[in-house]
ZAMARGU-4260 file (C-alpha; in steps of 0.2 Angstrom, whole numbers, plus 5000, padded with zeros to 4 digits):
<rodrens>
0) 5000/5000/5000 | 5005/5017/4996 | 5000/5035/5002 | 5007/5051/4993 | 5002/5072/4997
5) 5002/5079/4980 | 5000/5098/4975 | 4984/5099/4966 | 4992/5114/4956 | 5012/5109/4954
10) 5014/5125/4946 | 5010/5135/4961 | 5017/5124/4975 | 5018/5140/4989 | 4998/5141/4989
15) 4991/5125/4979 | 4981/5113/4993 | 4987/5095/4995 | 4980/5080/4989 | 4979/5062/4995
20) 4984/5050/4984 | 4982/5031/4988 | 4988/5017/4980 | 4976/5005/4977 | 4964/5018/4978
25) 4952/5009/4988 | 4958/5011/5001 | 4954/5029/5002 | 4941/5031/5017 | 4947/5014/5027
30) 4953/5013/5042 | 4971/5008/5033 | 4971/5022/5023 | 4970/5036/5037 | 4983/5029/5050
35) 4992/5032/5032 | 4988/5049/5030 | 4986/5052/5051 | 5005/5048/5051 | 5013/5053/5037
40) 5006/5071/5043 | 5011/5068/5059 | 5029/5066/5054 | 5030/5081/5045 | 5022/5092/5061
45) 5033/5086/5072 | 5050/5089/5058 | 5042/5107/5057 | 5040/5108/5079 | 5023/5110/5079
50) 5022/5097/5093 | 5032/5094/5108 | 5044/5082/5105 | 5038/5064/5111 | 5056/5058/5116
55) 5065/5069/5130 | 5079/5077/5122 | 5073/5074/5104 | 5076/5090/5095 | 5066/5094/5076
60) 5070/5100/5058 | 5069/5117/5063 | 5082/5116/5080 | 5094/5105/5071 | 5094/5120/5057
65) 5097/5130/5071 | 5112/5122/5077 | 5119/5117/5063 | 5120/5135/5056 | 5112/5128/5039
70) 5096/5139/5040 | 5098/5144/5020 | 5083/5136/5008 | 5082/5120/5006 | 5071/5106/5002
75) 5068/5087/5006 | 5059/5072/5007 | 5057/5060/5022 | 5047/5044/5024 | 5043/5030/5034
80) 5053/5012/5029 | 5052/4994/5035 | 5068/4990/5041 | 5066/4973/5045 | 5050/4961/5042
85) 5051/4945/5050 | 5035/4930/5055 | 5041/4921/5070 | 5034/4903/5076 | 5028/4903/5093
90) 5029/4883/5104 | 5009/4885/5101 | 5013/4885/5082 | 5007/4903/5081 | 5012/4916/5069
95) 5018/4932/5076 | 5026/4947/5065 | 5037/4956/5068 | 5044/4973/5062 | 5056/4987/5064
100) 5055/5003/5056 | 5061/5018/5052 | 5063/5035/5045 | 5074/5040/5028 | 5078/5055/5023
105) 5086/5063/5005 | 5091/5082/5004 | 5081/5088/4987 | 5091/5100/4973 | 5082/5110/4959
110) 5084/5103/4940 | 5077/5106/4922 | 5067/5092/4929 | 5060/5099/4943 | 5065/5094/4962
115) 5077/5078/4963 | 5087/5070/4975 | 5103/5077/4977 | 5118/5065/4972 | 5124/5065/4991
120) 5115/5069/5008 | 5125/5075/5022 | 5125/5065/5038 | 5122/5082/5049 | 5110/5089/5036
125) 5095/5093/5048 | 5083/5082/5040 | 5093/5067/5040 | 5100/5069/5060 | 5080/5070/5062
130) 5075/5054/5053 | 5090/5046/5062 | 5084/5051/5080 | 5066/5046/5074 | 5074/5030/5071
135) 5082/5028/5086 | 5070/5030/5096 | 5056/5023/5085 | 5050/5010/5098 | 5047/5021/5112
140) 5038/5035/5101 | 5027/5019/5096 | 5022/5016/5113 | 5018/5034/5116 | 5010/5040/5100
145) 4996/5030/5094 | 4996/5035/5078 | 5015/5029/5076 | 5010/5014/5086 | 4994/5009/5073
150) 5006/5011/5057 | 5018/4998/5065 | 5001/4987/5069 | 4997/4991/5049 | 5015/4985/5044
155) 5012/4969/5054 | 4996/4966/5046 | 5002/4968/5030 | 5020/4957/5032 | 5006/4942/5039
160) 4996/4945/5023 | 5011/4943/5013 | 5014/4929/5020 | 5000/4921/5019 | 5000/4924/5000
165) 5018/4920/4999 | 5017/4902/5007 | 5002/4897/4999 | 4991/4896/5016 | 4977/4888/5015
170) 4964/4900/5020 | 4944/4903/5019 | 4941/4909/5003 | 4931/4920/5010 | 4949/4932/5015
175) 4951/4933/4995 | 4935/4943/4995 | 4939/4953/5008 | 4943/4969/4999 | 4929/4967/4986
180) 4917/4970/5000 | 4926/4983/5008 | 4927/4991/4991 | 4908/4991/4990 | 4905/4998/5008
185) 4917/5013/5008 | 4913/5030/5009 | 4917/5045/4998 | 4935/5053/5006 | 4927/5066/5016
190) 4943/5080/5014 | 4954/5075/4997 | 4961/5089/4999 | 4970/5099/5014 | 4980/5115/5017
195) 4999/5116/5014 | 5009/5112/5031 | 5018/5128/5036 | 5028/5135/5049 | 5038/5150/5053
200) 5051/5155/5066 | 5055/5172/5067 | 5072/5181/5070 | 5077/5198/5076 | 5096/5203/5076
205) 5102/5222/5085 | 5118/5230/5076 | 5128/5239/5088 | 5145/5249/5086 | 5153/5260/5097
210) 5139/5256/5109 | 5128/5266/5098 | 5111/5256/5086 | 5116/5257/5071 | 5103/5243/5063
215) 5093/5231/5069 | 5084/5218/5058 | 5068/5209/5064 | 5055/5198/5056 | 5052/5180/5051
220) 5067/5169/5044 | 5071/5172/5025 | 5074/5156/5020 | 5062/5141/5016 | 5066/5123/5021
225) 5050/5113/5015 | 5047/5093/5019 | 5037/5082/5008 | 5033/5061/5009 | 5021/5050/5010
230) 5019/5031/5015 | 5022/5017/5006 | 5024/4999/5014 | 5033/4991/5001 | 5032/4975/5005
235) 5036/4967/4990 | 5056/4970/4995 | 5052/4956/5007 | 5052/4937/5004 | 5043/4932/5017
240) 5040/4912/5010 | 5046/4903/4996 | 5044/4914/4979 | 5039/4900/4968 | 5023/4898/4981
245) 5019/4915/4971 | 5016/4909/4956 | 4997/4906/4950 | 4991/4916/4963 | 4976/4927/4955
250) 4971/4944/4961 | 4987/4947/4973 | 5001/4960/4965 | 5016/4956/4976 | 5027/4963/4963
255) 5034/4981/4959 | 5020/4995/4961 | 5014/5002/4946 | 5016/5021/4955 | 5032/5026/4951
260) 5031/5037/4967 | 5020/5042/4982 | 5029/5057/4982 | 5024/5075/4978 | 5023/5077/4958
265) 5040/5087/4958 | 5048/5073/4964 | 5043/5058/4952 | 5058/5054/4944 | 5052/5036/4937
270) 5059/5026/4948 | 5052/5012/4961 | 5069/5013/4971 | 5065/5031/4978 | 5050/5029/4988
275) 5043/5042/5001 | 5029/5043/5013 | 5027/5025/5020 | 5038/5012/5012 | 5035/4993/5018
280) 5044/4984/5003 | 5047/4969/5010 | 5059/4958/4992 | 5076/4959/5002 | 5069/4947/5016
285) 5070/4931/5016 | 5057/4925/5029 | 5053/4907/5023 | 5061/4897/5036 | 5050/4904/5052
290) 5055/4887/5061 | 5073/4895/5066 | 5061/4905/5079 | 5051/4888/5086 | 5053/4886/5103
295) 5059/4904/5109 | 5043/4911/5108 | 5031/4908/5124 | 5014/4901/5120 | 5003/4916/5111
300) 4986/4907/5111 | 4970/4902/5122 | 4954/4892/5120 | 4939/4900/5121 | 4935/4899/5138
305) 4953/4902/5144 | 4959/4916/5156 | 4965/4923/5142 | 4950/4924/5132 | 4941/4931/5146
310) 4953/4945/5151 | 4953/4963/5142 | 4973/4966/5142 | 4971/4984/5138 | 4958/4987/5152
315) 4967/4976/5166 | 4983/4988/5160 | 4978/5004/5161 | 4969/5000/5180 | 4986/4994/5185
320) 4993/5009/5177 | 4980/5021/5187 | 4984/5013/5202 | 5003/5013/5198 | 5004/4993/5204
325) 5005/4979/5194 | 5006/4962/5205 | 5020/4950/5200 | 5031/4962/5191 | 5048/4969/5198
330) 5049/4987/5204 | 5061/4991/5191 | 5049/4986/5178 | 5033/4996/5185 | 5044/5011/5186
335) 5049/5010/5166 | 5032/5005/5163 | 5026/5020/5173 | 5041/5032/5165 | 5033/5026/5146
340) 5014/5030/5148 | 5011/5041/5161 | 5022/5057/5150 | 5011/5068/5145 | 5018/5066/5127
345) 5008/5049/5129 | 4991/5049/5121 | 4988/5030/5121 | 4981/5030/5136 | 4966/5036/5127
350) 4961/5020/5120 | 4953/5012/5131 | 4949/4995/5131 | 4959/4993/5115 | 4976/4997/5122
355) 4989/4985/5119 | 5002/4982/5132 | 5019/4984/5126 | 5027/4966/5116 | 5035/4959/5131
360) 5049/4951/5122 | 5067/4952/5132 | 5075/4963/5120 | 5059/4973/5114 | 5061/4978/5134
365) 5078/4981/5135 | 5077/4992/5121 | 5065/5004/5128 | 5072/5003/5144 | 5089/5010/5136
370) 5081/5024/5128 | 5071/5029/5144 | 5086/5028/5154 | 5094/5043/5142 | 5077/5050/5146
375) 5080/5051/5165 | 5100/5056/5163 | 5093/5071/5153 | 5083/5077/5167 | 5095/5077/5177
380) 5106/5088/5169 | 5094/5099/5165 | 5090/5099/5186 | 5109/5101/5189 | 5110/5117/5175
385) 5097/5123/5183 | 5103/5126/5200 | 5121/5133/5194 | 5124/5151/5194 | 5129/5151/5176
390) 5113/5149/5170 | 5105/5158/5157 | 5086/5161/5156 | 5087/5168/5137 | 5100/5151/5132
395) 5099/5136/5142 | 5110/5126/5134 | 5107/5111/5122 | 5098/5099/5136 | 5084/5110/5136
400) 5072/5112/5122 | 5078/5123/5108 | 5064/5133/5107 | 5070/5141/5125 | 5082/5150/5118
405) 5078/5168/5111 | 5078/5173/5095 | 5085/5190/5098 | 5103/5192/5092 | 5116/5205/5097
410) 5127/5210/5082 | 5143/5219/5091 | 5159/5226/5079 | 5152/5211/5067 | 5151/5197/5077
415) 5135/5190/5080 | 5132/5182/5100 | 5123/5169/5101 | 5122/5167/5120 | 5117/5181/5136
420) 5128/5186/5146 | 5126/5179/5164 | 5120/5188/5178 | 5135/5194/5189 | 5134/5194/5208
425) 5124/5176/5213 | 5128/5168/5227 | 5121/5149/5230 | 5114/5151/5248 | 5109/5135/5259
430) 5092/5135/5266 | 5082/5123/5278 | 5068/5115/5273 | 5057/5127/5283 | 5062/5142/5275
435) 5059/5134/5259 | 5041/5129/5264 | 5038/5147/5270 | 5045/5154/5252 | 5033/5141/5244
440) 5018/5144/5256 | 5018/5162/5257 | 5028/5173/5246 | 5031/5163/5228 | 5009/5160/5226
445) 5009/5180/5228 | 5025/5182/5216 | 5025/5183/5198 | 5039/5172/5189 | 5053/5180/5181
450) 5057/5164/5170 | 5044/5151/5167 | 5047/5137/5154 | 5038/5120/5152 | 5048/5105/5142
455) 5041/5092/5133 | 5037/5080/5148 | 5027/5095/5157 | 5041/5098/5169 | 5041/5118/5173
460) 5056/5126/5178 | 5052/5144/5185 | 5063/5156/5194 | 5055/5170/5206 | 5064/5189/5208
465) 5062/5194/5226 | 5072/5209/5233 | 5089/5203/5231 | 5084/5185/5231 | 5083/5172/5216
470) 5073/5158/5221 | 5071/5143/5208 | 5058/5131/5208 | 5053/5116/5198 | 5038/5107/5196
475) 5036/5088/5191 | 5019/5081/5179 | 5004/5079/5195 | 5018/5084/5207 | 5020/5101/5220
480) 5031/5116/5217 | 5048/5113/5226 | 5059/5125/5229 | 5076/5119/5220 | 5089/5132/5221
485) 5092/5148/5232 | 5102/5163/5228 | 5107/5178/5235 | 5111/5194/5223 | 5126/5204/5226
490) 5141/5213/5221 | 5151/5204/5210 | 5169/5201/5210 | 5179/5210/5196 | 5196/5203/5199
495) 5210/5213/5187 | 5222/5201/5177 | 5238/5215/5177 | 5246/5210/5162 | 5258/5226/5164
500) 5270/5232/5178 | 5261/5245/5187 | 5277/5258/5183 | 5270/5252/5165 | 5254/5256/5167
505) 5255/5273/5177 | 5266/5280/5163 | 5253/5278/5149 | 5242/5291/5141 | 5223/5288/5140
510) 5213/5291/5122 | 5196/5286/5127 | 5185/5286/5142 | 5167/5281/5145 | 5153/5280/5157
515) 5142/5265/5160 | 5127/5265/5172 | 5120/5248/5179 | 5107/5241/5189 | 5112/5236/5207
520) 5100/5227/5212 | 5107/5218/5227 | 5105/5235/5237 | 5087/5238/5232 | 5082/5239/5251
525) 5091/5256/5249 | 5076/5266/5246 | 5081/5277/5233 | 5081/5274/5215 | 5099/5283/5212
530) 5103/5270/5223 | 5097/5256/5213 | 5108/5261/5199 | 5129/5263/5202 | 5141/5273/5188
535) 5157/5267/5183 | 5171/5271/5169 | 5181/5262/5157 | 5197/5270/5152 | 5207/5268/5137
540) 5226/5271/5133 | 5236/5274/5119 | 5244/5257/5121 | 5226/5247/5120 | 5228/5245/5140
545) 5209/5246/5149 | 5205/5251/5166 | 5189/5250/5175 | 5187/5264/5190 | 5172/5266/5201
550) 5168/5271/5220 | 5162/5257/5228 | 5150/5257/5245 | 5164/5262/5256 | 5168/5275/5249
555) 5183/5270/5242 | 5192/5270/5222 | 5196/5256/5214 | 5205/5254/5198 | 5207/5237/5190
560) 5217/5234/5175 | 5211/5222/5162 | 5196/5216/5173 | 5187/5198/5168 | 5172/5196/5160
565) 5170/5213/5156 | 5163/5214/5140 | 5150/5204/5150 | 5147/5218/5162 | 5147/5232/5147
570) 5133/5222/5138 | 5121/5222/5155 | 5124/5240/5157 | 5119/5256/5148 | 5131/5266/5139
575) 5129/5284/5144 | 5142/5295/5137 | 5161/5293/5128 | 5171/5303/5121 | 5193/5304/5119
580) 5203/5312/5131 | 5211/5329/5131 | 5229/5328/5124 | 5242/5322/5136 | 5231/5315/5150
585) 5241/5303/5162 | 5235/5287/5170 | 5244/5289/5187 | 5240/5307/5184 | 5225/5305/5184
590) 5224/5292/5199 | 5234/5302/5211 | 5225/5319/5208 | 5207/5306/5213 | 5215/5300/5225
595) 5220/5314/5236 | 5201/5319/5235 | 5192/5317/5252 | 5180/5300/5250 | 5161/5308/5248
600) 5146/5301/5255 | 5130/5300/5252 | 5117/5292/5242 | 5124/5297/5224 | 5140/5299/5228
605) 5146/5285/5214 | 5137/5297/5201 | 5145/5313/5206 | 5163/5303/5206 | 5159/5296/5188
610) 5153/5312/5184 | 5168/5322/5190 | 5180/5311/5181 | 5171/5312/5165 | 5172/5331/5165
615) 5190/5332/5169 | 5195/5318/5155 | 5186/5325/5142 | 5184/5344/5147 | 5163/5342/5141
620) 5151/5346/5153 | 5136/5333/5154 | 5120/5339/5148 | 5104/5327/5147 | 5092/5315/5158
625) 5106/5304/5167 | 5098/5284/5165 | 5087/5290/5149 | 5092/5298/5132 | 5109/5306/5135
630) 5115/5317/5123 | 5135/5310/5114 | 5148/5321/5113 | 5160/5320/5098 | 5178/5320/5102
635) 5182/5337/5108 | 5198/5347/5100 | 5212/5341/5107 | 5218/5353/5121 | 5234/5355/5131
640) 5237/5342/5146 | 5242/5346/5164 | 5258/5340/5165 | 5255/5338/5182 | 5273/5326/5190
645) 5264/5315/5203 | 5271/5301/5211 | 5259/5286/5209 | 5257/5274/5223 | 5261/5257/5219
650) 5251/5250/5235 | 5237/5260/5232 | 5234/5253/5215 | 5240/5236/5222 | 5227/5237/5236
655) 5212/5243/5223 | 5215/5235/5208 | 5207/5217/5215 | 5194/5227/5224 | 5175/5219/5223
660) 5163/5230/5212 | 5146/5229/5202
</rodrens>
């Protein structure tokens, strides 16, 4: 059997509606025919993230063209493929298929002859790492997804038809006629046609220079990565009995399709070996000696009036599963059982009385256990990311669902960032348990989150701003908030790398200077706004040397040369004002005529010391709101220095230059 989504107009493939194609064509309106069309779009949705991803971890089309940086126009094909097809022989003499499947996918390139496979497909091209993690972790998306789950049931179907053909079974002739009198029973297709599959991300990128917006771009990606398939069995790759038992055989084409394709109309290219959609071809198995299987199979049948018989497996299931016990079975065993169906990416739980319980074969079991067990590791990561300072609201970081990370880029002196710098000044505090239930009992129901994400398996991960506290919480599927990590908001150490002799340093000449203001929000209890906000400098020298100078809360200078991390700072602050220095202006100079100065206080004492260094670096007089829209100067006319011959004091500069700042 084959399904295909063909434009109805191939000319005007942006806007034409898709049509379903179905080889034969009876089998448009059958149960057979819609798990056909139900998966083959389900596949494409979930390439094109508009799902959450069933698989913890699993990323789509669009993240891995994220990561990849291949976010030019392209266009491809994927489909599902039977891997292996085999009938195995149970002791009761009963005939049990099985299947493995899979996902393939082929990079499409523009010819005279419309869209073809291109000669080579990357193996990090984004839609080829999708089909390969679909594949991997095909079992367990079976188990969660029922459409997924009913396509494999269809392939089963189908291999024990072929079979049954193939070896000559004798059967009730009345299993000839089946699909004569489906044929005359089925309804007109209700929809043949349906919308084209679209999805946009948008991008917005800020161009900076000099601290000044020079451009900023925003609106939806340019580029257009489109996916197209089908289904298509393709059993006949398989030889599932002897091939002679073929012969004579009336009404049955287990040979080569006559479609070429399933495929869009762009992509017909004549031949059988390029399937897309659904491909069970089953010729390059040979499957006629199911006695190598006799005797490792447990007994698959009852009589009517057995236990068996009398039992609904799918009910007795999902009560065990309600009740999280199942009697008999290890603990290990009801936890993985637990961990497959009770995700909220699971929706088979909705089939009532005809769920079927996972295969209980060994390695079927083993399998899933594996790829669950990646599962639980990637929690856990994501648990311990969470709870470090380094953490980043607007970029997680890769174990976290792509879509987390913003789409707002920063474009400084050319170079794009793709990540936000960290917030400066936390500090992991240890709390009791009772503080925790007073934070989660009284303050965080009344608090509105400053972060709040939700992964695939409904895990929400929040993080709440209060006064100078940072308190994150995580909250499992049916579970309680909990507190999870605890931070206190301060200043941050800004420790000075002093790649030159201070001698060095004091004897160079400054060309630059400019003013940043920043948010201090570890000394909100302060009561004034000024004193929410703290000023400092960055000084440059002819010899590329910078220096960071502020007044800290005691009153005191520091200076500190090359600090760390700075570019982090700048980026979290606000540019006020720059502009060059007047001609001749020396760094120890400069340091010695501030620090003779008697230390100020008050509550804007760090502005009136930015400000005051400003002036007598630049000779410009500051005009403007201070925190808003500033007016920048151009670089004055150079004027004549002060000369002035002051001794600089090596301890001084020794004492401040490590000193703790914003």
């Amino acid at each position: 059997p084959l399904f295909s989504l063909d434009p109805v107009d191939p000319q005007n493939l942006e806007s034409s509606p898709q049509q379903k194609v179905y080889e034969p064509k009876w089998l448009a309106g059958t149960s057979a025919g819609d798990v056909m069309f139900q998966a083959d779009y389900f596949l494409k949705e979930l390439a094109l993230g508009e799902y959450p991803m069933p698989v913890v971890g699993m990323s789509s089309v669009f993240d891995f063209s994220e990561m990849t940086g291949k976010e030019n126009q392209w266009a491809g094909r994927e489909w599902f493929v039977v891997k292996k097809a085999e009938v195995r022989l149970a002791e009761d003499n009963t005939l049990i298929p099985h299947v493995k499947m899979g996902v393939e996918a082929r990079e499409q390139v523009l010819t005279k002859n419309g869209l073809e496979d291109a000669p080579v497909t990357l193996p990090h091209h984004p839609l080829k790492k999708f089909a390969e993690a679909f594949t991997r972790h095909f079992d367990l998306i079976a188990e969660r997804k029922s459409v997924i789950f009913h396509l494999r049931e269809l392939a089963k179907a189908s291999v024990m038809a072929k079979y049954l053909v193939d070896s000559k079974a004798r059967l009730d002739p009345k299993w000839y006629t089946l699909a004569e009198e489906i044929v005359k029973n089925i309804q007109p297709e209700a929809h043949p046609e349906i919308p084209q599959l679209w999805n946009m991300r948008g991008n917005s990128r800020i161009k900076l220079k000099n601290g000044r917006l020079i451009d900023m771009v925003t609106g939806g990606q340019s580029s257009l990565q489109a996916i197209y398939g089908g289904v298509e069995f393709g059993l006949d790759r398989f030889e599932l009995a002897q091939r002679h038992a073929l012969q004579g055989q009336p009404g049955m084409q287990l040979g080569q399709s006559g479609r070429p394709m399933f495929m869009p109309q762009r992509f017909q290219l004549g031949q059988r070996e390029m399937p897309q959609g659904v491909d069970l071809n089953l010729d390059k198995f040979s499957l006629s000696t199911e006695e190598r299987f006799a005797g490792r199979l447990p007994p698959c049948s009852g009589g009517v009036g057995s236990l068996e018989a009398r039992t609904s497996l799918g009910k007795a299931f999902l009560n065990s599963l309600r009740q999280r016990s199942w009697p008999g079975v290890k603990p290990d065993d009801q936890s993985l059982l637990v961990n497959i169906f009770t995700v909220p990416q699971c929706d088979r739980t909705e089939e009532g009385d005809a769920f079927i319980p996972p295969d209980p074969n060994m390695a079927y079991i083993q399998k899933l256990r594996n790829t669950v067990g990646e599962e639980k590791s990637i929690r856990e990561r994501r648990k311990t990311r969470f709870a470090d300072k380094s953490f980043v609201m607007a970029n997680p970081g890769s174990d976290f669902p792509r879509s987390w990370t913003s789409r707002f880029q920063v474009e400084l002196e050319g170079r794009v960032s793709y990540t936000v710098p960290t917030k400066f000044g936390l500090v992991k505090l240890d709390v009791e348990d009772s503080f925790k239930r007073s934070l989660l009992q009284e303050v965080v129901p009344n608090a509105v989150p400053e972060f709040h994400q939700v992964t695939e398996d409904g895990v929400h991960f929040r993080i709440y701003k209060l006064g100078s506290l940072e308190v994150r919480t995580i909250q499992e599927p049916e579970a309680e908030e909990q507190v999870h990590q605890v931070f206190s908001s301060r200043g941050a150490s800004w420790e000075a790398q002093a790649t030159k002799a201070e001698a060095v340093l004091q004897k160079e000449k400054l060309s630059r200077c400019k003013m940043y203001i920043e948010s201090c929000e570890h000394e909100a209890g302060m009561g004034s706004l000024e004193a929410c906000n703290h000023y400092y400098m960055v000084l440059e020298t002819e010899e590329k040397s910078i220096v960071v100078t502020e007044r800290l809360a005691n009153g005191t200078l520091s200076w500190a040369q090359d600090p760390q991390n700075l570019e982090d700072r700048n980026s979290l602050a606000k540019l006020l004002f720059t502009a060059d220095c007047k001609e001749g202006m020396v760094f120890g100079d400069v340091v010695k005529h501030f620090e003779a100065l008697p230390q100020e206080t008050g509550l804007d004492f760090r502005k009136r010391y930015a400000k005051a260094l400003y002036k007598f670096l630049s000779g410009r007089q500051l005009r403007g709101k201070w925190g808003g829209s500033a007016r920048r100067y151009a670089a004055p006319t150079p004027k004549r220095g002060l000369g002035m011959s002051m001794n600089f004091q090596a301890s001084s500069f020794a004492r401040n230059a490590g000193i703790r700042g914003l």
